[in-house]
Backbone and ligand atoms as CSV (ligand in chain L), in Angstrom:
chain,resi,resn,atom,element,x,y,z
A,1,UNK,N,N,-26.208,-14.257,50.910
A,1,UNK,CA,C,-26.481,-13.482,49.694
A,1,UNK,C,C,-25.178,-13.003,49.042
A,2,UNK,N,N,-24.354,-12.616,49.942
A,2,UNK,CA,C,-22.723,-12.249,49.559
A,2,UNK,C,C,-22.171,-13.219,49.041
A,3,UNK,N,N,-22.253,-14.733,49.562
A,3,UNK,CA,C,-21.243,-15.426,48.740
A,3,UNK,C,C,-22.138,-15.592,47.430
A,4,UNK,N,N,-23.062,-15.260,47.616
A,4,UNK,CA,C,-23.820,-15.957,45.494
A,4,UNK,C,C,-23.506,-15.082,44.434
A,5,UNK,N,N,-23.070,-13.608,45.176
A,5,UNK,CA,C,-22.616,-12.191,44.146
A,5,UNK,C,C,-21.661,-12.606,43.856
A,6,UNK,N,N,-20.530,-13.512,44.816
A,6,UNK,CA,C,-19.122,-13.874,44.761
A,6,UNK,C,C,-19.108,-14.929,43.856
A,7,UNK,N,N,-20.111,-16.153,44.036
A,7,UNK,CA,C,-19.748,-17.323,42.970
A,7,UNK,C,C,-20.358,-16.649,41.890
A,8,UNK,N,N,-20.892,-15.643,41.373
A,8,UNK,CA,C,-21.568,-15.141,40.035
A,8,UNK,C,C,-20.456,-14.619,39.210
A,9,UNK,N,N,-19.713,-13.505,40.697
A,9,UNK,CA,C,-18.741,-12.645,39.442
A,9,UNK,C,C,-17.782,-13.546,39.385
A,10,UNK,N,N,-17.085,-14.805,39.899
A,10,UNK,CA,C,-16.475,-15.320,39.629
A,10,UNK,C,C,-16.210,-16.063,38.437
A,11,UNK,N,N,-17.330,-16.803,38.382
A,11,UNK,CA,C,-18.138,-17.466,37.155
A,11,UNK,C,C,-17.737,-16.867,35.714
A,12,UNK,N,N,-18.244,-14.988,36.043
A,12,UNK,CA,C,-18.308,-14.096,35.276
A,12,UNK,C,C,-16.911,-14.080,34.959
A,13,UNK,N,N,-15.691,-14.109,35.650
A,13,UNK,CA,C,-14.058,-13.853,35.514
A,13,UNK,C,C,-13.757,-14.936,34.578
A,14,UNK,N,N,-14.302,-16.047,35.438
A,14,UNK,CA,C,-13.485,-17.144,34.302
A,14,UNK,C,C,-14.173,-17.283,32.630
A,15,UNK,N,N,-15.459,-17.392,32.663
A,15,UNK,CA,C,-15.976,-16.961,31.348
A,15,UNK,C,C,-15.402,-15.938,30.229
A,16,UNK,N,N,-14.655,-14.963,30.916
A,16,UNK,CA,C,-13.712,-13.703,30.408
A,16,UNK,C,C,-12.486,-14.816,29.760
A,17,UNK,N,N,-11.872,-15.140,31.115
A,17,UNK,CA,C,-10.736,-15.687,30.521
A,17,UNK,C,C,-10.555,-16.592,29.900
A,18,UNK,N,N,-12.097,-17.640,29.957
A,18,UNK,CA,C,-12.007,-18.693,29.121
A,18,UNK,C,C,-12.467,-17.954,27.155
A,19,UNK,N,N,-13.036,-16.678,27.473
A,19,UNK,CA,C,-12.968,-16.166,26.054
A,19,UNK,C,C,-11.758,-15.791,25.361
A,20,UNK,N,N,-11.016,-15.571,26.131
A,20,UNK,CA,C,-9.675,-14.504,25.701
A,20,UNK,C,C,-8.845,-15.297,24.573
A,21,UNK,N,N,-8.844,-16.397,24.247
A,21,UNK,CA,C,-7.912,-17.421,23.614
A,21,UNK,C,C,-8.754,-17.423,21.956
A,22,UNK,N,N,-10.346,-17.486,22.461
A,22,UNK,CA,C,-11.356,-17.080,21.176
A,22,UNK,C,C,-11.165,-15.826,20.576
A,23,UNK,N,N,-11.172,-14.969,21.643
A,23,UNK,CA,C,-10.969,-13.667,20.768
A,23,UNK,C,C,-10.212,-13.708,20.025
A,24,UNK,N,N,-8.875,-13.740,20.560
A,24,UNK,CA,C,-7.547,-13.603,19.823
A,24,UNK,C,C,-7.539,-14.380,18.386
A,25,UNK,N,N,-7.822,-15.676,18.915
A,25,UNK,CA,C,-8.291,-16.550,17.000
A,25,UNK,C,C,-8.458,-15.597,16.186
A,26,UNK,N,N,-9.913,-15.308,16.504
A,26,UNK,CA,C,-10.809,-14.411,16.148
A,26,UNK,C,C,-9.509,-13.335,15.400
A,27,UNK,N,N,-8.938,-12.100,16.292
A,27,UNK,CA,C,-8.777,-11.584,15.663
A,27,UNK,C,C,-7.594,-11.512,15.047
A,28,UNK,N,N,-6.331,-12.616,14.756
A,28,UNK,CA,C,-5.928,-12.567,13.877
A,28,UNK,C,C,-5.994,-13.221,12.713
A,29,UNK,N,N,-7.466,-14.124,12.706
A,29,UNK,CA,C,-7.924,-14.398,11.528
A,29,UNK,C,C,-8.573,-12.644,10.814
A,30,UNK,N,N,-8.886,-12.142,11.373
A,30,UNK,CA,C,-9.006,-10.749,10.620
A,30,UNK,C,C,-8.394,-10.099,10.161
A,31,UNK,N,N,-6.934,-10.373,11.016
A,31,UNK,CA,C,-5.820,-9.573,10.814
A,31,UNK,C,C,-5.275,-9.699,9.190
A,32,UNK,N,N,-5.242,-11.199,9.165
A,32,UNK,CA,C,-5.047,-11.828,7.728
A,32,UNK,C,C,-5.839,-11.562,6.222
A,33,UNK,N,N,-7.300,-10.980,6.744
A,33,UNK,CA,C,-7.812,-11.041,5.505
A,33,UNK,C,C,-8.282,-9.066,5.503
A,34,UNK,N,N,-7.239,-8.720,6.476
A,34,UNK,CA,C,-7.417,-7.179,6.294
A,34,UNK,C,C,-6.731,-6.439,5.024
A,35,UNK,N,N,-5.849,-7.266,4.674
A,35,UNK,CA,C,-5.835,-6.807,3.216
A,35,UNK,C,C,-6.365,-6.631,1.877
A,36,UNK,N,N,-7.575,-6.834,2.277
A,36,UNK,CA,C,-8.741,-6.486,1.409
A,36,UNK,C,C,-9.673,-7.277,1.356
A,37,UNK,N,N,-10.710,-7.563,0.464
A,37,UNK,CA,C,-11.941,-8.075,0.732
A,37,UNK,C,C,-11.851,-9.356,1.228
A,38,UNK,N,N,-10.517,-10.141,0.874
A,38,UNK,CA,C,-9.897,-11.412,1.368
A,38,UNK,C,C,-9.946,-12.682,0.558
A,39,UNK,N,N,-9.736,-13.547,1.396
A,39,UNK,CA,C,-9.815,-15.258,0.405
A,39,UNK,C,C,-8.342,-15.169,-0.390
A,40,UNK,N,N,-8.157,-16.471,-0.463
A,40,UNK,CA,C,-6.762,-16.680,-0.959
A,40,UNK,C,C,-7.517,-17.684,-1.837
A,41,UNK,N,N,-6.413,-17.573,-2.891
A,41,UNK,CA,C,-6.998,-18.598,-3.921
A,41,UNK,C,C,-5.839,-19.177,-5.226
A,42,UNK,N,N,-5.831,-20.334,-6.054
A,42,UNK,CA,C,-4.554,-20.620,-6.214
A,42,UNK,C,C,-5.455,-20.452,-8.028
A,43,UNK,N,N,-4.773,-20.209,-9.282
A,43,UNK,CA,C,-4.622,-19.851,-10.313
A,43,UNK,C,C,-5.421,-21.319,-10.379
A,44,UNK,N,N,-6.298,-21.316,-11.652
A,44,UNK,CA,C,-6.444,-22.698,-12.440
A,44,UNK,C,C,-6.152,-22.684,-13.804
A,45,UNK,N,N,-5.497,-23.724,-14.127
A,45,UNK,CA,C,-4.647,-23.984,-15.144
A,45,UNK,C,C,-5.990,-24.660,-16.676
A,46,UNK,N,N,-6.009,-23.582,-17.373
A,46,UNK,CA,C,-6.662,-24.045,-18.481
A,46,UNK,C,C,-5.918,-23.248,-19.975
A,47,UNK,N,N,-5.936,-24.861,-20.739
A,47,UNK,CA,C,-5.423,-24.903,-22.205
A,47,UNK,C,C,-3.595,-23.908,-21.972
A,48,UNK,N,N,-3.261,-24.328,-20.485
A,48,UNK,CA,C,-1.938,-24.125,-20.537
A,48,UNK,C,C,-1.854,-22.611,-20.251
A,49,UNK,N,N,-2.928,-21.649,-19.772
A,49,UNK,CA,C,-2.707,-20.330,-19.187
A,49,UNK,C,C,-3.261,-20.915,-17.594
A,50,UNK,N,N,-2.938,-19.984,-16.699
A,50,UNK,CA,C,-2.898,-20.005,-15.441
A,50,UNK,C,C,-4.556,-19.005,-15.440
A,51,UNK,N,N,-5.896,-19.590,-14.918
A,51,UNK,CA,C,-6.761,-18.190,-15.160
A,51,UNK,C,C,-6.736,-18.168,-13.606
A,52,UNK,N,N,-6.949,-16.909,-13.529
A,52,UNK,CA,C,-7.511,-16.396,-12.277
A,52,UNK,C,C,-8.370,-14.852,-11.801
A,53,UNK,N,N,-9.405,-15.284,-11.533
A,53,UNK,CA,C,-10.175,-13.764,-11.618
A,53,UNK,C,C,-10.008,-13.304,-9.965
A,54,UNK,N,N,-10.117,-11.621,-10.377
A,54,UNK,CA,C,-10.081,-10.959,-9.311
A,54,UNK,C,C,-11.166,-9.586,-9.439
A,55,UNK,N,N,-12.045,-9.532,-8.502
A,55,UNK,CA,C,-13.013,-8.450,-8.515
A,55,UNK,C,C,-12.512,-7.628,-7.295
A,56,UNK,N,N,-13.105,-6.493,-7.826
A,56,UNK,CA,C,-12.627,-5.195,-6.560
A,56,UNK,C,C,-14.089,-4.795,-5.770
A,57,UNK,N,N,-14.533,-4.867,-4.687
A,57,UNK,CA,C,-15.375,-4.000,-4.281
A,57,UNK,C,C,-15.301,-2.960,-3.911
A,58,UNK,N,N,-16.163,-2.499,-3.049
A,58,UNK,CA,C,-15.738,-1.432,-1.923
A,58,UNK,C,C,-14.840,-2.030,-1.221
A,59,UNK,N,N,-15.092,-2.584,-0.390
A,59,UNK,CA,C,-14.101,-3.373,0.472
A,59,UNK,C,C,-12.585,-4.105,0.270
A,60,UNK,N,N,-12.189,-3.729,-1.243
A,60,UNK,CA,C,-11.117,-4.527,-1.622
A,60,UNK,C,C,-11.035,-5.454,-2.287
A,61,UNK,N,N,-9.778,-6.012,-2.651
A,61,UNK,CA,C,-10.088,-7.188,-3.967
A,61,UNK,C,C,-10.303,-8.875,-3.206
A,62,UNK,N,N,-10.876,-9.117,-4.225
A,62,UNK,CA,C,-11.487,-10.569,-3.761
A,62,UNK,C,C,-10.959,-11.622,-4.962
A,63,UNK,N,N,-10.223,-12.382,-4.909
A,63,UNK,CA,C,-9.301,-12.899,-3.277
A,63,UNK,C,C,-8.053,-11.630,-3.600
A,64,UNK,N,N,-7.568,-11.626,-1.757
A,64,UNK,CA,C,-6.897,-10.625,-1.752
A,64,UNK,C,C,-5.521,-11.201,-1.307
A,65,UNK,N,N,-5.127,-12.553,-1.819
A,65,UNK,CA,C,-3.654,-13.193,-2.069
A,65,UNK,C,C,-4.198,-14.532,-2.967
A,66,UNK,N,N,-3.132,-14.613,-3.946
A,66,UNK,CA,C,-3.410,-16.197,-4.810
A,66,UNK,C,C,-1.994,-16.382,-5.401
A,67,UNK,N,N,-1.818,-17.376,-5.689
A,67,UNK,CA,C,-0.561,-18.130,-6.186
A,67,UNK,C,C,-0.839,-18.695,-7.559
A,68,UNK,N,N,0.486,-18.467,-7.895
A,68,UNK,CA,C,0.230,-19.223,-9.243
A,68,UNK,C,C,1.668,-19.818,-9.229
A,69,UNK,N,N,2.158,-20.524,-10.878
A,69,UNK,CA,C,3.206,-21.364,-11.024
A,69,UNK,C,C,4.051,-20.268,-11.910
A,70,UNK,N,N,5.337,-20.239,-11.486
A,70,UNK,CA,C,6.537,-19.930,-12.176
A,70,UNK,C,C,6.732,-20.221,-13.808
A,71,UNK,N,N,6.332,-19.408,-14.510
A,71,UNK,CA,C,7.092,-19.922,-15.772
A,71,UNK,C,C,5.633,-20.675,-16.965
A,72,UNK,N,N,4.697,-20.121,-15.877
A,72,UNK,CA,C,3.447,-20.483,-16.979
A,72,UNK,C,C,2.250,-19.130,-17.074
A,73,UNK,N,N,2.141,-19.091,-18.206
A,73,UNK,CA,C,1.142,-17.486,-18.671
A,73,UNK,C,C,0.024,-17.173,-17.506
A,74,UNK,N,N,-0.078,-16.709,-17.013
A,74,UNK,CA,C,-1.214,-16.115,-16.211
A,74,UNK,C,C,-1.887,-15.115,-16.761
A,75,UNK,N,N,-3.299,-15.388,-17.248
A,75,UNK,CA,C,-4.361,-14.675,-17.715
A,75,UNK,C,C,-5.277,-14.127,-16.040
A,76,UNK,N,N,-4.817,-12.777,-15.829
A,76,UNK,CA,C,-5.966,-12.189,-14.786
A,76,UNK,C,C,-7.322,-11.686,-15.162
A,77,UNK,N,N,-8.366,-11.947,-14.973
A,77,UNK,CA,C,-9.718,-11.459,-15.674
A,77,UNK,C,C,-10.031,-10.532,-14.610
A,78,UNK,N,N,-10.118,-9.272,-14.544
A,78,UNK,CA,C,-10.255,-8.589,-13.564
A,78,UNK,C,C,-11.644,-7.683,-13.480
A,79,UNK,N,N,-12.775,-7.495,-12.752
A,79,UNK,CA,C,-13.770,-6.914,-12.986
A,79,UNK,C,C,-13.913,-5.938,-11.548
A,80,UNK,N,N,-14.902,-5.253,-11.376
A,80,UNK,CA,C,-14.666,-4.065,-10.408
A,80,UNK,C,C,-16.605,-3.179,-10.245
A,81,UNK,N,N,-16.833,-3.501,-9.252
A,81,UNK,CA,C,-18.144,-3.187,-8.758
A,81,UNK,C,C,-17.830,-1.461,-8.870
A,82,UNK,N,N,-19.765,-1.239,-9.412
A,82,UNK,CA,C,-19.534,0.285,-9.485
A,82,UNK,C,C,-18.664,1.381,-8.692
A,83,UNK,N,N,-19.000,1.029,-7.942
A,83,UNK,CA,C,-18.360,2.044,-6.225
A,83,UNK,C,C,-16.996,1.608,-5.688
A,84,UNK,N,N,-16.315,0.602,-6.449
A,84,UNK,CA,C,-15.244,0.191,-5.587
A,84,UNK,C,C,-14.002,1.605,-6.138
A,85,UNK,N,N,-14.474,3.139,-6.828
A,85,UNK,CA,C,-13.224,3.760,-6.620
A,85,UNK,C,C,-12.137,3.680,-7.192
A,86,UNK,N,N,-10.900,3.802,-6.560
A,86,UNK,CA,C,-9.750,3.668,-7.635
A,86,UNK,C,C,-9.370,1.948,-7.481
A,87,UNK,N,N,-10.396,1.394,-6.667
A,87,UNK,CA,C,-9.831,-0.307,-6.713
A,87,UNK,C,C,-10.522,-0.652,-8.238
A,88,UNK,N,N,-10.964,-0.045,-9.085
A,88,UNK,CA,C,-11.139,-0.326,-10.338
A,88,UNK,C,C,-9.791,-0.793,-10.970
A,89,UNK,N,N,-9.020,-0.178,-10.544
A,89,UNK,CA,C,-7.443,0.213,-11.406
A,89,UNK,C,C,-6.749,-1.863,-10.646
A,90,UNK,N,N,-6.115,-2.097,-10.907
A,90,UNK,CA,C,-5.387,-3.065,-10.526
A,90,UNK,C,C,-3.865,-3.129,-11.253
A,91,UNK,N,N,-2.855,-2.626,-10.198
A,91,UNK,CA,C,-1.631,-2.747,-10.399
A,91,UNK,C,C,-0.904,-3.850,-9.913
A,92,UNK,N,N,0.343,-4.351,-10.654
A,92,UNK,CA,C,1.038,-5.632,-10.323
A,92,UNK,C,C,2.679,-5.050,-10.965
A,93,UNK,N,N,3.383,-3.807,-9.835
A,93,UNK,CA,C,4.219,-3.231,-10.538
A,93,UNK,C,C,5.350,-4.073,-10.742
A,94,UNK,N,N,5.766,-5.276,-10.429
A,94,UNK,CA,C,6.780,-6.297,-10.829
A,94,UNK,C,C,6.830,-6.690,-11.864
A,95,UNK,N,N,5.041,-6.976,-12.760
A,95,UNK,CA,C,5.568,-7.531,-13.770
A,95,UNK,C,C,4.615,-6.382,-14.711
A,96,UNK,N,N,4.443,-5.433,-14.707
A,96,UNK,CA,C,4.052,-4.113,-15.444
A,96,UNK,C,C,2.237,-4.440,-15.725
A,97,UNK,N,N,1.895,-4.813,-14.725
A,97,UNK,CA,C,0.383,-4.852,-14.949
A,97,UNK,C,C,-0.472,-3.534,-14.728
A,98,UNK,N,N,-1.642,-3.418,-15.594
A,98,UNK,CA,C,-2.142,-1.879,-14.707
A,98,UNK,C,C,-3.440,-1.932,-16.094
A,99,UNK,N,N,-4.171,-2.028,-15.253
A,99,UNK,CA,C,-6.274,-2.617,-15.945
A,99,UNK,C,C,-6.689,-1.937,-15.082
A,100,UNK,N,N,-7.419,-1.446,-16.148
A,100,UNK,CA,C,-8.945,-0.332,-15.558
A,100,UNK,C,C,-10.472,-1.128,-16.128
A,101,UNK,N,N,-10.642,-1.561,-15.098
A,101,UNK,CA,C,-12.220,-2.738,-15.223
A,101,UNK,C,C,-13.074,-1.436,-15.206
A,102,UNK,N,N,-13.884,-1.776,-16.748
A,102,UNK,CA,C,-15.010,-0.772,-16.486
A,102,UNK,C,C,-16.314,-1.874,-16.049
A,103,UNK,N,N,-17.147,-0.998,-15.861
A,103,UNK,CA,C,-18.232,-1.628,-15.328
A,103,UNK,C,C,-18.711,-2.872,-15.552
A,104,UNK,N,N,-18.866,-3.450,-14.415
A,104,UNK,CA,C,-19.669,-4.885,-14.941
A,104,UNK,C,C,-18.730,-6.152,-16.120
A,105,UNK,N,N,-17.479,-5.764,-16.368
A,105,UNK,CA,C,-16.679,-6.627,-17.335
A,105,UNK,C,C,-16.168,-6.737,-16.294
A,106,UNK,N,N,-15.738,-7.898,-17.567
A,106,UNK,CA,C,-14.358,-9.018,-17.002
A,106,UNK,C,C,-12.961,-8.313,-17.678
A,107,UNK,N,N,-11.969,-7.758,-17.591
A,107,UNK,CA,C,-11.069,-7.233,-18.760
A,107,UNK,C,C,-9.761,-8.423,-18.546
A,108,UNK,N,N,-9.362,-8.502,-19.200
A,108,UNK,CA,C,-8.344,-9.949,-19.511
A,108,UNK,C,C,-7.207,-8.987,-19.113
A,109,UNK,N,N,-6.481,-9.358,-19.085
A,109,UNK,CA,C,-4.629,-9.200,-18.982
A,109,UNK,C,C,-3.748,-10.410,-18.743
A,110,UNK,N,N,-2.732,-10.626,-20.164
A,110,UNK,CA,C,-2.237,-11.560,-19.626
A,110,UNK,C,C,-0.395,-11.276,-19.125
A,111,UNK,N,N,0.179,-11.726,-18.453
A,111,UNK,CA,C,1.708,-11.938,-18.737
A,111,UNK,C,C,2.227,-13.403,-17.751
A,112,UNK,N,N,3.680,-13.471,-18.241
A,112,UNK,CA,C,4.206,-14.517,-17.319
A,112,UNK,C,C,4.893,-14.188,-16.256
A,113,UNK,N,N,4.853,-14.536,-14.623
A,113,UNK,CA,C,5.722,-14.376,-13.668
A,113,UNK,C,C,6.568,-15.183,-14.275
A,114,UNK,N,N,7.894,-14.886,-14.502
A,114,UNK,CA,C,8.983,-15.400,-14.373
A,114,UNK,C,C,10.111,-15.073,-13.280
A,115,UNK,N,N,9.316,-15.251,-12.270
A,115,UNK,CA,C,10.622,-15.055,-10.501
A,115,UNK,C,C,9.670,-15.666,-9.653
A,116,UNK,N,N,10.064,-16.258,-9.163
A,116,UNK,CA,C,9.408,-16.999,-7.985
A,116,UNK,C,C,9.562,-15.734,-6.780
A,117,UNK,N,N,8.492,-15.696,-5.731
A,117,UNK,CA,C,8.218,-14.899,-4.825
A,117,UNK,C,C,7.223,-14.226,-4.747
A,118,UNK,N,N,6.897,-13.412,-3.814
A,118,UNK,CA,C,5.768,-12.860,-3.027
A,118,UNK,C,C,5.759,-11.183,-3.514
A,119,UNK,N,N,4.846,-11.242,-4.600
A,119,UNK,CA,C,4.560,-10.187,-5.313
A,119,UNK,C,C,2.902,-9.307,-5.116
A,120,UNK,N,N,3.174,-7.842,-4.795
A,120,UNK,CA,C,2.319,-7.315,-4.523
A,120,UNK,C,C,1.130,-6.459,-5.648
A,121,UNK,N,N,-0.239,-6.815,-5.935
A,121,UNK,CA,C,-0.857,-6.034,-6.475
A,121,UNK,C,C,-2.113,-4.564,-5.301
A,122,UNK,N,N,-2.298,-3.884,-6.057
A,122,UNK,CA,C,-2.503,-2.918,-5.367
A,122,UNK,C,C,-3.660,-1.544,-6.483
A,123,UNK,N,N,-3.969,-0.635,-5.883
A,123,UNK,CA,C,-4.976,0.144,-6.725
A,123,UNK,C,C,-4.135,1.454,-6.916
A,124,UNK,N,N,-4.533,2.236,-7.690
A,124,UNK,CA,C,-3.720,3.375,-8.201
A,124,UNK,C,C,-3.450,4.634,-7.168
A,125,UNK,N,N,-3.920,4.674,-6.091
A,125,UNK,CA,C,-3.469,5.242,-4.626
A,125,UNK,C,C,-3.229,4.194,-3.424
A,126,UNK,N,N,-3.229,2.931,-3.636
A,126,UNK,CA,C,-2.540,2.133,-2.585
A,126,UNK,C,C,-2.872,2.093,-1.621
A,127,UNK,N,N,-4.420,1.609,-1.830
A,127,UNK,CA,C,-5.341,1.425,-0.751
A,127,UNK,C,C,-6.087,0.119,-0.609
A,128,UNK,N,N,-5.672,-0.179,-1.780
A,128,UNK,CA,C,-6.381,-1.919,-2.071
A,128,UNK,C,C,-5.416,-2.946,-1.822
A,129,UNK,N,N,-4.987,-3.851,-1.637
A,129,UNK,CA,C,-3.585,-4.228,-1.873
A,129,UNK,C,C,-3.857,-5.708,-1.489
A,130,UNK,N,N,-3.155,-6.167,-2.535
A,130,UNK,CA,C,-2.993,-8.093,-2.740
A,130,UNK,C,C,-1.904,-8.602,-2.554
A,131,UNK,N,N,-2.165,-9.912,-2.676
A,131,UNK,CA,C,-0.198,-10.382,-2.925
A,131,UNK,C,C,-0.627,-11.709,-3.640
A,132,UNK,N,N,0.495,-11.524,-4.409
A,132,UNK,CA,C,0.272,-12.501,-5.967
A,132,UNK,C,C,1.877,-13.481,-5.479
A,133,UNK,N,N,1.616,-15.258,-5.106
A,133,UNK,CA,C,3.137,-15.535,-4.660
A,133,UNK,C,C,3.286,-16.489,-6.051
A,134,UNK,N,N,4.198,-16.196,-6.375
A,134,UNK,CA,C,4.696,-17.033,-7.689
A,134,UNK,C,C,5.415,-18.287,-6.749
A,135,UNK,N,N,5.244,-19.773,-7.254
A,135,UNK,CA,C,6.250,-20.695,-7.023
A,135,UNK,C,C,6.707,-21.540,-7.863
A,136,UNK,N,N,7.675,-22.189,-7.628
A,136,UNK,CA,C,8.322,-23.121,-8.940
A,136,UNK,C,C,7.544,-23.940,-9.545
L,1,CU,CU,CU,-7.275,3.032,-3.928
């Protein structure tokens, strides 16, 4: 009867350790999209502006990193669920962005990154927070 408790919890040990490699996946795929509601997403290029929308929930902005191209207009359409708070606000202090989505709209903003790099947007107490990477 003793050795079957023994091959059980054993069983039970390696099952642990054969999880431990899952977990970890696991959690630094979380780790990554803890900067807000998540999803990465790359600008689409129409009639020569860069569009790319970004909504705020509760939970943060969605997508909460996207790329665009160096040196071409980026139109952000930015909208913001009732309750998402001061993630209504969307700041992009590099290149002087700062939209207050009222309800249920889309509000446009446009300008051009002109610097290549890994630029941060964020909410008006700095609790929401994105990253916008410009490349050539
Ligand atoms: Cu905030």
């Amino acid at each position: 009867m003793a050795k079957i408790l023994q091959i059980i919890l054993l069983l039970f040990i390696f099952g642990i350790v054969a999880a431990i490699p899952i977990m970890l996946n696991n959690a630094s795929f979380t780790g990554a999209s803890s900067l807000g509601a998540g999803g990465a997403s790359t600008a689409q290029l129409v009639n020569g502006v860069q569009e790319i929308k970004i909504h705020a929930s509760t939970s943060g902005y969605s997508p909460s990193a996207f790329t665009v191209k160096k040196g071409i207009p980026v139109k952000l359409l930015f909208s913001a669920d009732k309750y998402a708070g001061c993630g209504t606000q969307l700041i992009i202090p590099d290149f002087g962005v700062n939209v207050i989505a009222s309800e249920g709209q889309e509000v446009p903003v446009q300008f051009t990154p002109n610097q290549e790099g890994v630029f941060a947007y964020r909410c008006s107490m700095n609790m929401f927070k994105g990253k916008m990477t410009v490349v050539a």
